[in-house]
Wavefront OBJ file of the C-alpha trace (Angstrom):
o trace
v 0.000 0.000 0.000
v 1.323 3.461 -0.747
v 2.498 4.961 1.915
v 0.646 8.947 1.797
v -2.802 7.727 0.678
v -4.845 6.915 3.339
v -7.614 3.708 3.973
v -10.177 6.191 2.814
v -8.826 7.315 -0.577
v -8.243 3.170 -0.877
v -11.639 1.849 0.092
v -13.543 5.290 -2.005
v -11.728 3.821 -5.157
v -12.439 0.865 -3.806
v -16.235 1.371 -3.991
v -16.390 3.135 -6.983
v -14.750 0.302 -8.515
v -17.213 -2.185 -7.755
v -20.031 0.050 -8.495
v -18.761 0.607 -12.147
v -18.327 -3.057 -12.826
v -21.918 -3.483 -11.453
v -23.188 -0.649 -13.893
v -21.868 -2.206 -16.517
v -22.982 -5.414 -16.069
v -26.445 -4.255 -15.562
v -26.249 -2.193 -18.367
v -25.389 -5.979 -20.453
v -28.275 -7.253 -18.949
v -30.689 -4.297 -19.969
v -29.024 -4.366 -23.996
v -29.688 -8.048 -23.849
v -33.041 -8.002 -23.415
v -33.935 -6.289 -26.580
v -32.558 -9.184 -28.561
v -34.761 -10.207 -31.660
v -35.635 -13.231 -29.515
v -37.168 -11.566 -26.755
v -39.005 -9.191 -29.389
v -40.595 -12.163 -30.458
v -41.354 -13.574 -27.099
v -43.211 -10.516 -26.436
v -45.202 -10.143 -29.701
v -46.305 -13.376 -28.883
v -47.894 -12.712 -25.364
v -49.103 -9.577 -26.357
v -50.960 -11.374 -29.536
v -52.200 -13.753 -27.232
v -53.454 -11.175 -24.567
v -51.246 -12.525 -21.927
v -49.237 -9.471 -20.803
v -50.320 -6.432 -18.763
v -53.635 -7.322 -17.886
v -54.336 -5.551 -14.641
v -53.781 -2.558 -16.356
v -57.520 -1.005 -17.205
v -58.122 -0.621 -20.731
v -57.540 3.439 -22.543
v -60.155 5.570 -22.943
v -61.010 6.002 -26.437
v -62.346 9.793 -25.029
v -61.367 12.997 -23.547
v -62.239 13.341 -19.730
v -65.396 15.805 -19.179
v -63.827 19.108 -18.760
v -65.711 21.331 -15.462
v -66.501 24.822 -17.032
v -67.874 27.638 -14.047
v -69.144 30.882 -15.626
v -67.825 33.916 -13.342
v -69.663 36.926 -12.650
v -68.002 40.118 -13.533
v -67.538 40.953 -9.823
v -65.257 37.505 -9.864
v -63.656 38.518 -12.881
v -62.540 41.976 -11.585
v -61.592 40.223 -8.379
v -59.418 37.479 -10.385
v -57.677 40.713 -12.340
v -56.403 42.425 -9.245
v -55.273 38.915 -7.586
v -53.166 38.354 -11.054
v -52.017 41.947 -11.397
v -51.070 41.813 -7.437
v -49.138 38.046 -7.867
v -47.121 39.385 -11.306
v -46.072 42.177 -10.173
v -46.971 44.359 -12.673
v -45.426 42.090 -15.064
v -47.389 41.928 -18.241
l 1 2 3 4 5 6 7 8 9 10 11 12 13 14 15 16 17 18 19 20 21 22 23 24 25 26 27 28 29 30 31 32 33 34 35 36 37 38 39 40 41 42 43 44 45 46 47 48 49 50 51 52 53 54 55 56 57 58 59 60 61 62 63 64 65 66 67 68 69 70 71 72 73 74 75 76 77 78 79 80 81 82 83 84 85 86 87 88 89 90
């Protein structure tokens, strides 16, 4: 062991080490799994309605959007409450 760097520096390298080699061989793992096999694997649970089934099913339609008429009193009174949170920014 060299003698001015201390356990620290030595186990910090150490660490960093480990946690490279880990990344990478994650990162293998994750690049593997898009092979062409496992594209075809999953094209054929998906054709077969196998995969992701607690999932509820998309709406084919927007959500009903709320829509509250304000009275001009509440329209003045939104006005000043902008105007007073910008600033005077336009």
């Amino acid at each position: 062991m060299p003698e001015p760097v201390s356990i620290l520096h030595l186990l910090g390298v150490t660490a960093l080490a480990v946690a490279a080699v880990i990344w990478v061989a994650m990162l293998v793992c994750v690049m593997r799994r898009d092979l062409p096999v496992h594209r075809r694997q999953f094209a054929a649970l998906t054709r077969r309605g196998r995969i992701l089934r607690v999932l509820p099913y998309q709406r084919h339609s927007a959500p009903y959007i709320e829509h509250v008429e304000l009275t001009p009193a509440e329209r003045d009174a939104f006005a000043v409450l902008v105007r007073r949170l910008s600033d005077g920014r336009p």
